[in-house]
C-alpha positions as a Markdown table, in Angstrom:
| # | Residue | x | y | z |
|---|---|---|---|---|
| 1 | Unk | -4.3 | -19.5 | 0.0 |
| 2 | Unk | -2.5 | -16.7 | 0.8 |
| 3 | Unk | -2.6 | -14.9 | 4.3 |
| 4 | Unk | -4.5 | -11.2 | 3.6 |
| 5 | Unk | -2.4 | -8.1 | 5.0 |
| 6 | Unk | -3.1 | -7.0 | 7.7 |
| 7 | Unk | -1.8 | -3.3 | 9.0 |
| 8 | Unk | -2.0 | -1.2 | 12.0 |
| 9 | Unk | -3.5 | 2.2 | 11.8 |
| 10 | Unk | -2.9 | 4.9 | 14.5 |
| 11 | Unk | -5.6 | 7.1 | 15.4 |
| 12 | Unk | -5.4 | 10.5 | 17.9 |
| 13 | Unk | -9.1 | 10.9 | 18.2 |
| 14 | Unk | -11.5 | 13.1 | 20.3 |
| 15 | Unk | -14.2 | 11.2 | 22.2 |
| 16 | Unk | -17.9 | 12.3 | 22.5 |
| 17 | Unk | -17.1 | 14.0 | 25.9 |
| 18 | Unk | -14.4 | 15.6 | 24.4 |
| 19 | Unk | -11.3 | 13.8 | 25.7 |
| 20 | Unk | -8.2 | 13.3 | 23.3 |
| 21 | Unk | -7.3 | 10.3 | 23.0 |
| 22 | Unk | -3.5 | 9.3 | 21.3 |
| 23 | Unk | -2.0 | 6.1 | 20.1 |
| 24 | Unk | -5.0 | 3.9 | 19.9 |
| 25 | Unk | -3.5 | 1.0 | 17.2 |
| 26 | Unk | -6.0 | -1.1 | 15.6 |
| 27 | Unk | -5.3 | -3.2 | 13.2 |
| 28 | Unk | -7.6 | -3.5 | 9.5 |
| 29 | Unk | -7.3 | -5.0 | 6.2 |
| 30 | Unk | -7.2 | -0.7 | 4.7 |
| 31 | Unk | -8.0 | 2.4 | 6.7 |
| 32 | Unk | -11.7 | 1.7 | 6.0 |
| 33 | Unk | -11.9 | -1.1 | 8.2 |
| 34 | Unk | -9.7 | 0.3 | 10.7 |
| 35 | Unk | -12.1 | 2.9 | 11.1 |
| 36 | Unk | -15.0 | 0.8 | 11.4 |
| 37 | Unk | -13.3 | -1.1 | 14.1 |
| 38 | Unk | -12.6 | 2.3 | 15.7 |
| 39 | Unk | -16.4 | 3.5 | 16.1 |
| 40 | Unk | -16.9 | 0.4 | 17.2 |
| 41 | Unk | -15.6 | 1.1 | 20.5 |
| 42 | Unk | -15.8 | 4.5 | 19.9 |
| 43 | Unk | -19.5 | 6.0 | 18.9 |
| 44 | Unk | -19.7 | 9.7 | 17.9 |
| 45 | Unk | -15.7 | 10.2 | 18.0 |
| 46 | Unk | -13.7 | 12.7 | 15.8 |
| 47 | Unk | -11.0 | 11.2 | 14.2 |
| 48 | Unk | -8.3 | 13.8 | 14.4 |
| 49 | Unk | -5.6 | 11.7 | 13.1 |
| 50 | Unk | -4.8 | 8.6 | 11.2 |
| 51 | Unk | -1.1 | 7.2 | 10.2 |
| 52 | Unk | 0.1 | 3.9 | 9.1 |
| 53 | Unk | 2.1 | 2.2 | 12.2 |
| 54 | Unk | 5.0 | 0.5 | 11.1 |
| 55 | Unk | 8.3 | -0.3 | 13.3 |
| 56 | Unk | 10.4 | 2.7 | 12.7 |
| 57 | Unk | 7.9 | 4.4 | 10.2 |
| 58 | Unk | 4.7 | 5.8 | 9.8 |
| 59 | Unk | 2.9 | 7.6 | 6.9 |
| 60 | Unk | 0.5 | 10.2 | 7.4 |
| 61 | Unk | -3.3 | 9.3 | 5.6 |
| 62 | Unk | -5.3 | 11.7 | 7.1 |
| 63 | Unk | -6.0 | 14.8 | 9.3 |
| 64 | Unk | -8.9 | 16.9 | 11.1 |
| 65 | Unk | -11.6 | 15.0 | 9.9 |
């Protein structure tokens, strides 16, 4: 069996009380479960940002959301 891939997503969110919050990595099998994950902890946030972490990289998926 081979392992799935896992990746870490970056998100720069806003909280319900309206704090910004940057850097918060959270690793998910695809953006959709990152996310999940995310509201998790996080009910009634605004995503602001999400990027793909990886060492020396990241990719932009999405913005102001």
């Amino acid at each position: 069996m081979a392992p799935s891939a896992i990746t870490k997503y970056q998100f720069r969110i806003r909280t319900r009380s309206g704090l910004v919050v940057d850097k918060l990595l959270i690793h998910g099998r695809d953006e959709i479960d990152a996310e999940r994950k995310l509201r998790q902890m996080y009910q009634h946030c605004r995503i602001l940002q999400c990027t793909v972490h990886q060492p020396g990289n990241s990719r932009e998926l999405a913005a102001a959301r």
